[in-house]
DODREN-143132 format. One record per atom (N, C-alpha, C): x, y, z. Coordinates in nm, 4 decimals. Layout:
DODREN-143132
+----------+----------+----------+
:        u :        v :        w :
+----------+----------+----------+
:        X :        Y :        Z :
...
+----------+----------+----------+
This chain:
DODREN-143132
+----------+----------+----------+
:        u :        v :        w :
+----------+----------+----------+
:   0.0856 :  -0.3127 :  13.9945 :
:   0.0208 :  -0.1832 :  13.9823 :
:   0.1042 :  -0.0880 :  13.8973 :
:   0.2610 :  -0.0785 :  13.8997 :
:   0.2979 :   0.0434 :  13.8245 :
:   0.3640 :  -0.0289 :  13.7538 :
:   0.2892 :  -0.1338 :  13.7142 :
:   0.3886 :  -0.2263 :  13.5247 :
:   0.2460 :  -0.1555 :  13.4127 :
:   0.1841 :  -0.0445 :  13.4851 :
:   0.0992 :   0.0022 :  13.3610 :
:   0.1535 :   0.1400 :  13.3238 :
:   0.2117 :   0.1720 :  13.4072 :
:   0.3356 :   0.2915 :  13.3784 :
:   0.4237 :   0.2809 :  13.3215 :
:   0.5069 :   0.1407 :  13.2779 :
:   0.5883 :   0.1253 :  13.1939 :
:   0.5788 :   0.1509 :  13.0714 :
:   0.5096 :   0.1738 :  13.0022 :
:   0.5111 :   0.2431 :  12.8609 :
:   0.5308 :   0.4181 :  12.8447 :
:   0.4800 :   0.4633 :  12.9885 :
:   0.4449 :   0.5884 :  13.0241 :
:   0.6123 :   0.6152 :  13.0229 :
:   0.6886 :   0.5574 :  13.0988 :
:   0.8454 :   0.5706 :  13.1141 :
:   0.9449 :   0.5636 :  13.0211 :
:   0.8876 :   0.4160 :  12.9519 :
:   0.9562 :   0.3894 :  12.8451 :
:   0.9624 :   0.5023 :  12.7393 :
:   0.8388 :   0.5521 :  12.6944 :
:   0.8562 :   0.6724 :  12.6159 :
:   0.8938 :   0.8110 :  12.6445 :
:   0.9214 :   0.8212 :  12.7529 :
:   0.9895 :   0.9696 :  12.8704 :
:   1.1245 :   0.9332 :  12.8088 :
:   1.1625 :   0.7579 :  12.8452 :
:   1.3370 :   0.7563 :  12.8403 :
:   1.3992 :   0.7598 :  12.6750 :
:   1.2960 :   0.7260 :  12.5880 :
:   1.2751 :   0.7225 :  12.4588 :
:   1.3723 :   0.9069 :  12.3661 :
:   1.2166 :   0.9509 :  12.4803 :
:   1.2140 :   1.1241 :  12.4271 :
:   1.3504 :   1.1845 :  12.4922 :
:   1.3864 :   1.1213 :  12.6063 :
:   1.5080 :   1.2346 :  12.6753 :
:   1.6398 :   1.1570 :  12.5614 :
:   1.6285 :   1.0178 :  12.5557 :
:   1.7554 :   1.0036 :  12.4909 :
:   1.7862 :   1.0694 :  12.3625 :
:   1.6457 :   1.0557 :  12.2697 :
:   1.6079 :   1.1366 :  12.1183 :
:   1.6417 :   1.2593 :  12.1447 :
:   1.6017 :   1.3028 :  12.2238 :
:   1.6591 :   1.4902 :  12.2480 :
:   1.7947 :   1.4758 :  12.2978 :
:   1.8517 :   1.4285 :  12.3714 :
:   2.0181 :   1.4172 :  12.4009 :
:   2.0558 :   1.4206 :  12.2585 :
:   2.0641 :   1.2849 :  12.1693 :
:   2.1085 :   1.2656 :  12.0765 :
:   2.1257 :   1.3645 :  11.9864 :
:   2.0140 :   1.3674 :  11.9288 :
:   1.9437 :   1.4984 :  11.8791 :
:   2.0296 :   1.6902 :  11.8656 :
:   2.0892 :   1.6646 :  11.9891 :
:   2.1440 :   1.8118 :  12.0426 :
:   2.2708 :   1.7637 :  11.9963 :
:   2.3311 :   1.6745 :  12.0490 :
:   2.4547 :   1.6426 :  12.0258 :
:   2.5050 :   1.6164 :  11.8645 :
:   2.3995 :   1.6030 :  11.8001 :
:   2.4423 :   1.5639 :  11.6591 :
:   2.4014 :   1.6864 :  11.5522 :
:   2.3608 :   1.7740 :  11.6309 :
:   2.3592 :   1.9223 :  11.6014 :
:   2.4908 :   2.0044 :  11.5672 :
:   2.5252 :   1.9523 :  11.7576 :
:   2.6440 :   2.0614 :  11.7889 :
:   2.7902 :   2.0008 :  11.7190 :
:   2.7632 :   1.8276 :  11.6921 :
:   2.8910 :   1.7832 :  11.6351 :
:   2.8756 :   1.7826 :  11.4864 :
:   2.8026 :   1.7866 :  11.4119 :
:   2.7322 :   1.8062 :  11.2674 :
:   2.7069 :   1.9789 :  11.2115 :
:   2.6812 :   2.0229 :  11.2928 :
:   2.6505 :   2.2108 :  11.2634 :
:   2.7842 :   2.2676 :  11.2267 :
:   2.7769 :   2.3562 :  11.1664 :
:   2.8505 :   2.5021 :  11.1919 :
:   2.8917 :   2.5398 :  11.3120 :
:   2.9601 :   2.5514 :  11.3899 :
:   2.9909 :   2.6412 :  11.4669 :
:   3.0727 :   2.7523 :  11.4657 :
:   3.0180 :   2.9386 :  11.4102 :
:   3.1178 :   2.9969 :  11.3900 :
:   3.0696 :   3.1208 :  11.4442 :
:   3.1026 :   3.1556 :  11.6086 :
:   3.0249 :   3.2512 :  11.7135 :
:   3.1137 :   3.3693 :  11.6573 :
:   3.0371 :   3.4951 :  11.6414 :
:   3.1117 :   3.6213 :  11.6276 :
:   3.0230 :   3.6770 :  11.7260 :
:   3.1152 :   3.8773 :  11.7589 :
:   2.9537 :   3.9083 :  11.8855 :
:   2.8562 :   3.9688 :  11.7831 :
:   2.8698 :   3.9723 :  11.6762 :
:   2.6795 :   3.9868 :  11.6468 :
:   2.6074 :   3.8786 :  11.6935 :
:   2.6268 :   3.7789 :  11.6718 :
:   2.5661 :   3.6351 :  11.6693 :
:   2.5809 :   3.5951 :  11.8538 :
:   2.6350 :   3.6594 :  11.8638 :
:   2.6236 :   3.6161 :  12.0510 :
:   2.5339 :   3.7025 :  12.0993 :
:   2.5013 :   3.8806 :  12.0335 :
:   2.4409 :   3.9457 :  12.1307 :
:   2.2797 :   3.9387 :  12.1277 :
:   2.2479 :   3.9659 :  12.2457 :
:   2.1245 :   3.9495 :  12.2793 :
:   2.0011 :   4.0100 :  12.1578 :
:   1.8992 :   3.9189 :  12.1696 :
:   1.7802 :   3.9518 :  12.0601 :
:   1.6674 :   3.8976 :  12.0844 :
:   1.5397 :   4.0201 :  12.0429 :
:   1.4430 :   3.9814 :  12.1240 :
:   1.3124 :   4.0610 :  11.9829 :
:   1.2364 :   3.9533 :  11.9521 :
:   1.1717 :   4.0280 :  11.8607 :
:   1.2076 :   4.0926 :  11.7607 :
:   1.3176 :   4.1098 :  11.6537 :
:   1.3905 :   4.2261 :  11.6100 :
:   1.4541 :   4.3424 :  11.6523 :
:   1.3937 :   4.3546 :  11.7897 :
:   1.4603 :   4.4568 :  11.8180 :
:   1.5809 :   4.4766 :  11.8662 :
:   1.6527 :   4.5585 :  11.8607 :
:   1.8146 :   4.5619 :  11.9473 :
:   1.7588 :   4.6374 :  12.0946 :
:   1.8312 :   4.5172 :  12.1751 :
:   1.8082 :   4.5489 :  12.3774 :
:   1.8388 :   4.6979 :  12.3631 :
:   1.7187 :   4.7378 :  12.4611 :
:   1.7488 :   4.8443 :  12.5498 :
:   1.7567 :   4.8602 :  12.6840 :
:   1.8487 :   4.9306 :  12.7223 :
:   1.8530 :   4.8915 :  12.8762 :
:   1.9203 :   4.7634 :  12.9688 :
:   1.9062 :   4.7554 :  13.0867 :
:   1.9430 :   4.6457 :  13.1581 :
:   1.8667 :   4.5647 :  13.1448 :
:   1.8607 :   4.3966 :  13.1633 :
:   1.7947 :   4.3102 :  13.1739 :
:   1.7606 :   4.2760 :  13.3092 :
:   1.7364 :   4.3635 :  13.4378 :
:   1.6851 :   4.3746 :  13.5707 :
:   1.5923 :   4.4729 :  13.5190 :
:   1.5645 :   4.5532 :  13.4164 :
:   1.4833 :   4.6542 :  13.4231 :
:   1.3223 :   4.6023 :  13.4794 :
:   1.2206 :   4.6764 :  13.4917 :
:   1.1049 :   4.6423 :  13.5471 :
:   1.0198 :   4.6175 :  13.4082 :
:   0.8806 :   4.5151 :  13.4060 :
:   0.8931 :   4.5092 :  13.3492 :
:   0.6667 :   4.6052 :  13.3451 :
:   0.6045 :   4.6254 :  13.2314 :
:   0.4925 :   4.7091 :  13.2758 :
:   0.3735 :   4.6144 :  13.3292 :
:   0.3723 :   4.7031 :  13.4340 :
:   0.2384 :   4.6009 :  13.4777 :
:   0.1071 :   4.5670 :  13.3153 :
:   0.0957 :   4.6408 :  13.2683 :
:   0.0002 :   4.6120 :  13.1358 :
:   0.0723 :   4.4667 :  13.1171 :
:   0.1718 :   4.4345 :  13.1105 :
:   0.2380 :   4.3131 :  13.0141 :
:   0.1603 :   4.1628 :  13.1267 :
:   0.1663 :   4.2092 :  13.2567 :
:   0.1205 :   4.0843 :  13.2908 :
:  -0.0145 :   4.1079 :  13.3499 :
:  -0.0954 :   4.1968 :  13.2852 :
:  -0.2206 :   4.1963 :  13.3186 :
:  -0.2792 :   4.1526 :  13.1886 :
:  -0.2352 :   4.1922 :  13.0362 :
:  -0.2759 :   4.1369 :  12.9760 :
:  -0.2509 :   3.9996 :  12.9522 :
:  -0.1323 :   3.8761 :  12.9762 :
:  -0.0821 :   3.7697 :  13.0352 :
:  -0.2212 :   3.7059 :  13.1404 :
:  -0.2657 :   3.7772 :  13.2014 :
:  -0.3522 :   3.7058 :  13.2879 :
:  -0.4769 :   3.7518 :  13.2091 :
:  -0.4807 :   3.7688 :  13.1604 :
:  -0.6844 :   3.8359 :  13.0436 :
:  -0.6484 :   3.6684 :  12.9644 :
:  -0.5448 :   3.6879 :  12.9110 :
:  -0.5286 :   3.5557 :  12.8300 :
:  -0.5812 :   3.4281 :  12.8804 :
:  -0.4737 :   3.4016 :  13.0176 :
:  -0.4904 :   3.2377 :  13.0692 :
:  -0.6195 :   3.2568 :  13.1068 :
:  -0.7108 :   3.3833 :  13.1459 :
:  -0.8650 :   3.3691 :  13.1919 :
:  -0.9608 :   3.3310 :  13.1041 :
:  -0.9198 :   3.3863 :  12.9960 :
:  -1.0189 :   3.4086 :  12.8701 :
:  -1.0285 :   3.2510 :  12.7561 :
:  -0.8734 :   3.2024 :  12.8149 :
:  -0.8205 :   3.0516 :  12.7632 :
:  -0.9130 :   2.9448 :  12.8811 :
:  -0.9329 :   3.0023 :  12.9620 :
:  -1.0178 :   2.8469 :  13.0923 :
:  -1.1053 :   2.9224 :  13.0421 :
:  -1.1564 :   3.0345 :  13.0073 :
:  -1.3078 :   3.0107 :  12.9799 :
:  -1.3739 :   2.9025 :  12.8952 :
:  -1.2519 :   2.9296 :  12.7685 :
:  -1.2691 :   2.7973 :  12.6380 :
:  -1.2973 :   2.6533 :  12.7168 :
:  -1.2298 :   2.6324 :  12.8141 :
:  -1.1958 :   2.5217 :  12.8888 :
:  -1.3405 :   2.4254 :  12.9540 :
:  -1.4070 :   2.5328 :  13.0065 :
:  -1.5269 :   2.4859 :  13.0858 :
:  -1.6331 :   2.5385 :  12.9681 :
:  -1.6252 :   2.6272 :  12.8891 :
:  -1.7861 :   2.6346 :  12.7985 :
:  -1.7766 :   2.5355 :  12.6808 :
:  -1.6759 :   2.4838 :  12.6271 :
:  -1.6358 :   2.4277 :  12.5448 :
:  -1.7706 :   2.2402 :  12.5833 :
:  -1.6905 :   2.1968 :  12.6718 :
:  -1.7834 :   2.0539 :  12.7250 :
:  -1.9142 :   2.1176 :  12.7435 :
:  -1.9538 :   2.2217 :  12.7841 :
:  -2.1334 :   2.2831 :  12.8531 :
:  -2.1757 :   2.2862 :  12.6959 :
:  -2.1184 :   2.3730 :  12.6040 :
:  -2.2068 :   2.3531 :  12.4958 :
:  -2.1900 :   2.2082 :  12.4018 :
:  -2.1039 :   2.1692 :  12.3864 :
:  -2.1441 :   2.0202 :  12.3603 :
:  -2.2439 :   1.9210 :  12.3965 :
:  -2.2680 :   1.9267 :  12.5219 :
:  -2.3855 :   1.8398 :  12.6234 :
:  -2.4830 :   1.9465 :  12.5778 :
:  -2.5138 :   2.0341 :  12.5871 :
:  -2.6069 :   2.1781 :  12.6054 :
:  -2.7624 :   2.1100 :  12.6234 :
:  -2.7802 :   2.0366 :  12.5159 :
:  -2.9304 :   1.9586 :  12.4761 :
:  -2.9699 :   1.8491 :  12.6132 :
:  -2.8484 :   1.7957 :  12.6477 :
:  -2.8779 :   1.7075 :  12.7535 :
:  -2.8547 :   1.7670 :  12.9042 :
:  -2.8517 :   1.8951 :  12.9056 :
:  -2.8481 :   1.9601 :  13.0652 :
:  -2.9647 :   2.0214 :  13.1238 :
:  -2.9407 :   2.0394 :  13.2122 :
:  -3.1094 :   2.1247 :  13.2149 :
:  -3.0638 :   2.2660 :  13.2514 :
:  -3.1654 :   2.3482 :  13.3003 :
:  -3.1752 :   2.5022 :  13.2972 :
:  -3.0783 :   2.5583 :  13.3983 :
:  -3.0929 :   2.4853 :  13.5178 :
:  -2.9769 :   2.5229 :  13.6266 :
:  -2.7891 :   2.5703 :  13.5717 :
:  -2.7805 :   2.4447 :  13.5282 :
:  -2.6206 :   2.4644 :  13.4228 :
:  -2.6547 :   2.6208 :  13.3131 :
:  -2.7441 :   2.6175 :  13.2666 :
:  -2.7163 :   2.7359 :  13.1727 :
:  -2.7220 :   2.8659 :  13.2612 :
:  -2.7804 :   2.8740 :  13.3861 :
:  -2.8131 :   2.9667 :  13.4297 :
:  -2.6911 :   3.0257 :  13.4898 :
:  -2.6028 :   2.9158 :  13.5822 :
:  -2.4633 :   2.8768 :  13.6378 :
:  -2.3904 :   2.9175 :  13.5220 :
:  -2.3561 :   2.8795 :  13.3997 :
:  -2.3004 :   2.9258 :  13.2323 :
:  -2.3071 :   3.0996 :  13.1889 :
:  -2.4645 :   3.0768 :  13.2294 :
:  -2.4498 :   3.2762 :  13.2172 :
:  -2.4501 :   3.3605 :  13.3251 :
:  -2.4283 :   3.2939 :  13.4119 :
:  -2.3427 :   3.4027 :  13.5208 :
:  -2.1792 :   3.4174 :  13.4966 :
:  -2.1707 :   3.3108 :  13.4618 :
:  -2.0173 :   3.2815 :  13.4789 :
:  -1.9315 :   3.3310 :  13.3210 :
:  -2.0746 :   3.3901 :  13.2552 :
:  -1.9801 :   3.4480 :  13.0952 :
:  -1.9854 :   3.6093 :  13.1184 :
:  -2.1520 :   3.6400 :  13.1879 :
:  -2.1625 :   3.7854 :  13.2576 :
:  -2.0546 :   3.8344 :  13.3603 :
:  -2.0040 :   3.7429 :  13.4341 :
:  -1.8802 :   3.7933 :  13.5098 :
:  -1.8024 :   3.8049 :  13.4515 :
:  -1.7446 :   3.7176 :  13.3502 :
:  -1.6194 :   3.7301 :  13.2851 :
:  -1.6171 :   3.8343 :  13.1812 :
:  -1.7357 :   3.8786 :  13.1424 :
:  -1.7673 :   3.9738 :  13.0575 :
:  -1.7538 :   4.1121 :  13.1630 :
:  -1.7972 :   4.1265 :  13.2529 :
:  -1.7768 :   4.2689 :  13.3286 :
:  -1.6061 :   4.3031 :  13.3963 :
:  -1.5410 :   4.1609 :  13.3388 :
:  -1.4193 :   4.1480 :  13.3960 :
:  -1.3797 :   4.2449 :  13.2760 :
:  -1.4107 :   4.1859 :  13.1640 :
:  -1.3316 :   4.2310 :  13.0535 :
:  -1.3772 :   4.3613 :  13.0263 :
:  -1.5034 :   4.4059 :  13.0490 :
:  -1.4852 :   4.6173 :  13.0454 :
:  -1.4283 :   4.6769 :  13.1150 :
:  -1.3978 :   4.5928 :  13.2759 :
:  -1.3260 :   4.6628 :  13.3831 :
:  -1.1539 :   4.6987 :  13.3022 :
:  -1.1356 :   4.5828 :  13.2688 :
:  -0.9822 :   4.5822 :  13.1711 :
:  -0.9953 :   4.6849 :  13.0526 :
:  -1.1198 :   4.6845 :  12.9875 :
:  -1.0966 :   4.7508 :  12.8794 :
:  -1.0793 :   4.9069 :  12.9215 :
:  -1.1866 :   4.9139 :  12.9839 :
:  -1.1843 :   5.0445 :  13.1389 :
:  -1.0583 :   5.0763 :  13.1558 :
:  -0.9727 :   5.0009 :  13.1897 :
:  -0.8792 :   5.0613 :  13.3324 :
:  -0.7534 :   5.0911 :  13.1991 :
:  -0.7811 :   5.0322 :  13.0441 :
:  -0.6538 :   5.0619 :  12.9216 :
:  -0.5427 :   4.9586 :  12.9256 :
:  -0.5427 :   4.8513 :  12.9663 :
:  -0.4893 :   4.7174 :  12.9712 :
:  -0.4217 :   4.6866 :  12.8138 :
:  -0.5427 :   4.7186 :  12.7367 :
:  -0.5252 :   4.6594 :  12.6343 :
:  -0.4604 :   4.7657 :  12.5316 :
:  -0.4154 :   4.9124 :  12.5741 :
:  -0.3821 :   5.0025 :  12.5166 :
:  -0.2249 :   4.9970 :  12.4984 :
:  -0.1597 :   4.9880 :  12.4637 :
:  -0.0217 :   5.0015 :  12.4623 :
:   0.0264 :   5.1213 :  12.4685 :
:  -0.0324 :   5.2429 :  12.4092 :
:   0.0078 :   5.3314 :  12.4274 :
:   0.0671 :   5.3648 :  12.5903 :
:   0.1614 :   5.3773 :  12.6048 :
:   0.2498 :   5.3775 :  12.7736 :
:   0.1895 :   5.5776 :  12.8251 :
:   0.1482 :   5.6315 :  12.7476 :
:   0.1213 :   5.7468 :  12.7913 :
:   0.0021 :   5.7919 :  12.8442 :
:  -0.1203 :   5.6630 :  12.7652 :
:  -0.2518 :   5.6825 :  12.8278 :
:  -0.3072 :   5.5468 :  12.9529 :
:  -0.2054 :   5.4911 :  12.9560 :
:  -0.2464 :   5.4094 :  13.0521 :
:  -0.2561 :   5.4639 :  13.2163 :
:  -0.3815 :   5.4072 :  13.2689 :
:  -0.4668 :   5.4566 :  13.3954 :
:  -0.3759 :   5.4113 :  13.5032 :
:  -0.2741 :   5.3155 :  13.5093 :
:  -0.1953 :   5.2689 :  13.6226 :
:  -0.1578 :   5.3384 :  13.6813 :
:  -0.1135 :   5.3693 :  13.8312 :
:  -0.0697 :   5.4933 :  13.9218 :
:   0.1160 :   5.4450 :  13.9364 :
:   0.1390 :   5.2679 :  13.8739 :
:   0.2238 :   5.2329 :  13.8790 :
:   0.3774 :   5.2930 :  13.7868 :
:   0.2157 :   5.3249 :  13.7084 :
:   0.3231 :   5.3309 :  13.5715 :
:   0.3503 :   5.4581 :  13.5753 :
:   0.2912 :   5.5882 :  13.5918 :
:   0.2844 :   5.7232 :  13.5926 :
:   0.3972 :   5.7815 :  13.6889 :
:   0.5014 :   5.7245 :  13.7398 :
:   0.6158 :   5.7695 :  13.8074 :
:   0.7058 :   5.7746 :  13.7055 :
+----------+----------+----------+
């Protein structure tokens, strides 16, 4: 039963050794010449502000979750309209409830300024302290 997993493994032990190797023939082959520009922290271009415990805005992981929602939507309409011709009326009906919800999801967000960056007009009671 699990000699059909052996290829499944074989190429796991394949990839971890290729990436060992890989790193190591980096770090013994590269440059290595650390100054603290090159050590200090960087994020986007920008130079850190603040502590790295700071909090971080609720907008950042509300829009984070609009994403992974809006990404499974692709997920399940993607196969429904492919078949579309071979389903019957029930599935589409089940399909447009389920795009109308996700659609009243997304005015509630657009509503509440999720998608606003501006930090001064956002509706959060979180953020306004």
């Amino acid at each position: 039963m699990f000699e059909q997993y052996i290829p499944i493994f074989v190429l796991l032990g394949v990839a971890f050794v290729l990436a060992l190797m890989l790193m190591s023939l980096s770090r013994l082959l590269g440059p290595f010449r650390p100054n603290t520009t090159k050590l200090k922290p960087y994020e986007s271009g920008m130079d850190p502000v603040g502590q790295a415990k700071d909090r971080y805005s609720i907008a950042f992981y509300l829009v984070a979750m609009e994403f992974i929602v809006f990404d499974l939507e692709v997920v399940f309409i993607y196969p429904w309209a492919v078949r579309f011709m071979e389903l019957d009326a029930g599935t589409f009906v089940a399909m447009t409830i389920f795009i109308v919800i996700l659609f009243v999801g997304l005015i509630y967000t657009l509503k509440k300024g999720t998608l606003d960056w501006d930090v001064k007009n956002i509706k959060y009671k979180a953020l306004k302290k």
